[in-house]
GUZA-6931 format. One record per residue (C-alpha): residue in one letter; x, y, z. Coordinates in nm, 4 decimals, padded with zeros to 6 digits. Example, Ala and Ser with C-alpha at 12.3 -4.5 7.8 and 13.67 -1.06 7.14 Angstrom:
2
(A, (01.2300, -00.4500, 00.7800))
(S, (01.3670, -00.1060, 00.7140))
//
This chain:
80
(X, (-03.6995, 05.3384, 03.8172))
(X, (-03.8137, 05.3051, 03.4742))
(X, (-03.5507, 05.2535, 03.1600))
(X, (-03.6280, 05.3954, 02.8018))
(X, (-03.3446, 05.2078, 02.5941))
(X, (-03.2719, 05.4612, 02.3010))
(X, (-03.2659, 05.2638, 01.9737))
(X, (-02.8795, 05.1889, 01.9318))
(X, (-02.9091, 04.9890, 02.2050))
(X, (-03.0970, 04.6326, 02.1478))
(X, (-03.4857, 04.6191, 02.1969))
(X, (-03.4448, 04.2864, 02.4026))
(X, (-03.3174, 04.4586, 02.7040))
(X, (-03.6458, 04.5561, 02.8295))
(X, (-03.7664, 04.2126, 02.8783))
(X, (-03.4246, 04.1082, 02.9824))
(X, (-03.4309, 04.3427, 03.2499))
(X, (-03.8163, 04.3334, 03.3195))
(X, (-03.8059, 04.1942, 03.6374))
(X, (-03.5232, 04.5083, 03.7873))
(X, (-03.6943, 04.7742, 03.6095))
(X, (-04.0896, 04.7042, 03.5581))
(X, (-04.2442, 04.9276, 03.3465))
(X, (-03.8905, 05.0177, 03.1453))
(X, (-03.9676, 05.0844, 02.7393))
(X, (-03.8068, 05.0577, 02.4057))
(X, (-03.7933, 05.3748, 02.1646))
(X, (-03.8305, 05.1125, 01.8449))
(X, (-04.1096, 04.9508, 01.9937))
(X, (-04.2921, 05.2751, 02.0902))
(X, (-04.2519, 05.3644, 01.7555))
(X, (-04.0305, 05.6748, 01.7734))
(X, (-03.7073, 05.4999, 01.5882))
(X, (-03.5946, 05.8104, 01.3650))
(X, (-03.6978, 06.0638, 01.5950))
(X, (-03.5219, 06.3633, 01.7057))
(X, (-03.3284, 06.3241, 02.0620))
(X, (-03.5884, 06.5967, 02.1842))
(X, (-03.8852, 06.4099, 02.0790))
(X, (-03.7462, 06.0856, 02.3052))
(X, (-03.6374, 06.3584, 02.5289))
(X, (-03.9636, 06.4987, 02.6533))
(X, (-04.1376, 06.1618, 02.5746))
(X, (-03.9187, 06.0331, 02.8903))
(X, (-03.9600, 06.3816, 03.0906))
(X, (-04.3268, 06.3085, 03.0303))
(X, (-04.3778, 05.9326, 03.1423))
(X, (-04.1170, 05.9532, 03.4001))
(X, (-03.8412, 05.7554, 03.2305))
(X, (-03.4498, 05.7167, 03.2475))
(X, (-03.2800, 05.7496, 02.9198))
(X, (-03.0006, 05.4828, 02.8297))
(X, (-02.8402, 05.5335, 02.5508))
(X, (-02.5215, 05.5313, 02.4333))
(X, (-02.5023, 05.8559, 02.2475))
(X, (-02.3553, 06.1690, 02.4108))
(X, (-02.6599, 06.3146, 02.2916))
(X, (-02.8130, 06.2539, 02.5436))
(X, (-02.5871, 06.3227, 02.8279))
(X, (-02.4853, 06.6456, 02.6879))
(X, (-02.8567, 06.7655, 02.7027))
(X, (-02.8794, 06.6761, 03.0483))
(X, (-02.5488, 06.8780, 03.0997))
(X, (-02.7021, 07.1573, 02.9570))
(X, (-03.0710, 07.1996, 03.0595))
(X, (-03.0438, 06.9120, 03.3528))
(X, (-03.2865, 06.6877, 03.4617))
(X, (-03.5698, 06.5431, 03.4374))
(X, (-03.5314, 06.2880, 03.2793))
(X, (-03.2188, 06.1452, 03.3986))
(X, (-02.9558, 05.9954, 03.1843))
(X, (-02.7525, 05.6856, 03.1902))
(X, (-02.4691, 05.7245, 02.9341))
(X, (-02.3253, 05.3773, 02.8250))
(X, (-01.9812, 05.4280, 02.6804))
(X, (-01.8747, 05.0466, 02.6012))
(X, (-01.8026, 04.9241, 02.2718))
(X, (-01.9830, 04.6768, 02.1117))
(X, (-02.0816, 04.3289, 02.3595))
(X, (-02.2630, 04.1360, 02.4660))
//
């Protein structure tokens, strides 16, 4: 499985978890910080990525028009 961390979550996950999830990217880093949720949307559909994120954005998009991409919906506060 490949990871595309949405940009409220921090860019240093991807190398944190390279070695788990090979291939996993980072909105910021790919440039798309500021786009729309369907712009990261069918980026992910398109390269075969998971979306993390902790927006309900997200989740509520997969709720509605389902997968791909799948979704992983992180609802913790602030840590570390």
């Amino acid at each position: 499985m490949k990871l595309l961390f949405d940009e409220n979550l921090s860019g240093q996950l991807t190398d944190a978890l390279a070695d788990v999830y090979p291939g996993s990217e980072d909105v910021l880093a790919l440039g798309l910080g500021g786009a729309g949720d369907g712009v990261v949307w069918e980026y992910a559909k398109r390269n075969g990525l998971t979306v993390v994120s902790k927006d309900a954005d997200f989740y509520e998009r997969s709720m509605r028009v389902g997968a791909p991409p799948k979704v992983v919906w992180i609802r913790l506060g602030n840590c570390r």
